[in-house]
C-alpha angles and dihedrals in degrees: 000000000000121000117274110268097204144021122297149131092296095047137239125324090354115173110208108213088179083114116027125203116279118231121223077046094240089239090077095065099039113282104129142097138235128222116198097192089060108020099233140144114224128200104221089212114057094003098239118146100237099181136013127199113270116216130202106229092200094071093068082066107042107102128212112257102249106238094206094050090082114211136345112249094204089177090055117113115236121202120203118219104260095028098117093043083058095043090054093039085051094045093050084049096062102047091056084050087045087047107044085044091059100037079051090061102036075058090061098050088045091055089077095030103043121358098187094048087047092054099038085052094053097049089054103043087113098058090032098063089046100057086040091051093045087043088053094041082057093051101231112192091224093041100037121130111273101046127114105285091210097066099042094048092052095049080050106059086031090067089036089061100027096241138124116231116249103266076225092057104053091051091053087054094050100248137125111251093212083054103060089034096054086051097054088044083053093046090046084056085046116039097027116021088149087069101061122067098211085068092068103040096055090044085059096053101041087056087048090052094051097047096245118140110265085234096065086039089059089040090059097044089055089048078055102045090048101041094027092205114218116226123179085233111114091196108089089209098050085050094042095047087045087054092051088057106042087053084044086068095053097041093054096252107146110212125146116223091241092057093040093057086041101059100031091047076218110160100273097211094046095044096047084044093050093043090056078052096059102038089064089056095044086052083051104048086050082053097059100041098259113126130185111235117273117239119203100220085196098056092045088056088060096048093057 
C-alpha cells in the first residue's frame, strides 16, 4: 500500500506491512480482472492495472473493397480536378523563369557593350516578360515560343522607351539589326496603333472599300486602339480589315467574308485567320464582362 498522503490516526506518511507484496505478482497467473468500460487489466491483489487494450488505429480506416466496383486498374492514369489549371498555371511559371534567366544574362553582357541599354533593360524585366507572354499567348508569328529571347526582349524595351537600339550594338551582340527593327515596327502596329496615323487612314479606307459608314469604321478603330486585340497575323491589313468585320457583326453590318476579302483585296488566308482571332477575344472579353460598345447602325444612319 502507498504511504499516507495526510494527516490521520495512523500519522503522516505511515506505511501499513500488515500485507506484504506477493512474488510471483498474482496477475501473472491469472488473478486479475478486466474492466470493458475502460479496457484495463486489474491485479486483484494489489489493484494495479497492469495492462490496457491496445487499438489499431488504422482499422477504423481500412474500407471495405466494393464488390460491385470490379476490378483496381493500378496502371490507369488518374487525373485530379484542377490539375490542368495547375499544370497551365505551372507551365506559364516556368517560361517567365526561362525569360527573365536569359534577359538577366543578356544584362550582363550589355554591361560592357552598352551600359544604358543594360540599365534601361533591367529596370523593365517585369514589363518586359508580360508584353512578351501576352505576344506568345497570341501566337505572333514574330513573338511566338520558340524564337530567339534576345530579339524579342529588346523590341520590347525599344517600343516601351520609345528608343531605337544602337545598329553597333546588335552585331556585338550577334543579331541581326533588320530583325529587332522589324519586330518594334510590328509592336508599334500592335500595342499603339492610335498612335500612328497610317492606322487610321487605312481603317477608313478599308470601311470605305467595303461599303461600311466612316462613322462605324472610326468606332472600330477606337474598340482596337483601346483593347488592342492579339492575333497570331503578322500583316497589319489582313488584321485591320478582320477587325472591321468582327465589329461589323456587332454593330449590325452585314458583310460576308467572301465579299469582305474581295473588296478589300485583303490576303484571304491571313484575314479569315485573324477574324477567327478575334472572334475568340471578342468571346473573352464577353466572358469576362467587357463589352465593346454597341453602335446602332440605325441611328447612325439618321445622324448622317
Amino acid at each position: 500500500m502507498e504511504n499516507k498522503k495526510f494527516d490521520d490516526i495512523l500519522g503522516r506518511n505511515f506505511y501499513c506491512r500488515a500485507e506484504p507484496e506477493q512474488f510471483p505478482c498474482p496477475a501473472e497467473s491469472g488473478d486479475y480482472s478486466y474492466n470493458a468500460d475502460r479496457g484495463s487489466y486489474k491485479c486483484n491483489f494489489c489493484l494495479s492495472v497492469v495492462k490496457w487494450d491496445v487499438h489499431d488505429d488504422r482499422e477504423l480506416f481500412d474500407e471495405e473493397e466494393d464488390a460491385d466496383s470490379g476490378p483496381m486498374n493500378e496502371d490507369a492514369d488518374f487525373t485530379p480536378e484542377g490539375e490542368n489549371i495547375q499544370a497551365d498555371f505551372s507551365r506559364d511559371f516556368d517560361l517567365r523563369i526561362d525569360r527573365e534567366d536569359s534577359i538577366l544574362e543578356l544584362v550582363e553582357r550589355l554591361e560592357t557593350i552598352d551600359q544604358p541599354l543594360a540599365v534601361s533593360i533591367n529596370r523593365n524585366v517585369r514589363q518586359i516578360i508580360d508584353i512578351m507572354r501576352s505576344l506568345e499567348n497570341a501566337n505572333h508569328s514574330a513573338f511566338r515560343i520558340g524564337l530567339d529571347i534576345n530579339p524579342k526582349a529588346i523590341a520590347i524595351n525599344s517600343h516601351i522607351v520609345g528608343t531605337i537600339p544602337n545598329r553597333n550594338t546588335l552585331t556585338k551582340l550577334k543579331l541581326r539589326p533588320e530583325t529587332v527593327y522589324a519586330k518594334i515596327r510590328i509592336l508599334k502596329t500592335v500595342l499603339t496603333p492610335g498612335k500612328d496615323d497610317r492606322v487610321k487612314r487605312e481603317f477608313l479606307a478599308i470601311g470605305k472599300l467595303i461599303g461600311m459608314e466612316e462613322s462605324l469604321a472610326l468606332a472600330a478603330l477606337e474598340e482596337f486602339e483601346r483593347y488592342k486585340p492579339m492575333s497570331g497575323v503578322i500583316i497589319p491589313y489582313a488584321r485591320h480589315t478582320a477587325w472591321l468585320f468582327v465589329m461589323g457583326e456587332k454593330y449590325g453590318f452585314r458583310i460576308t467574308q467572301k465579299d469582305l476579302i474581295g473588296l478589300s483585296n485583303s490576303p484571304r488566308n491571313a484575314t479569315r485567320a485573324a477574324i477567327k482571332d478575334f472572334r475568340e477575344f471578342v468571346s473573352n472579353l464577353n466572358n469576362a464582362n467587357i463589352t465593346p460598345e454597341i453602335h446602332d447602325l440605325s441611328r447612325v444612319n439618321e445622324v448622317e
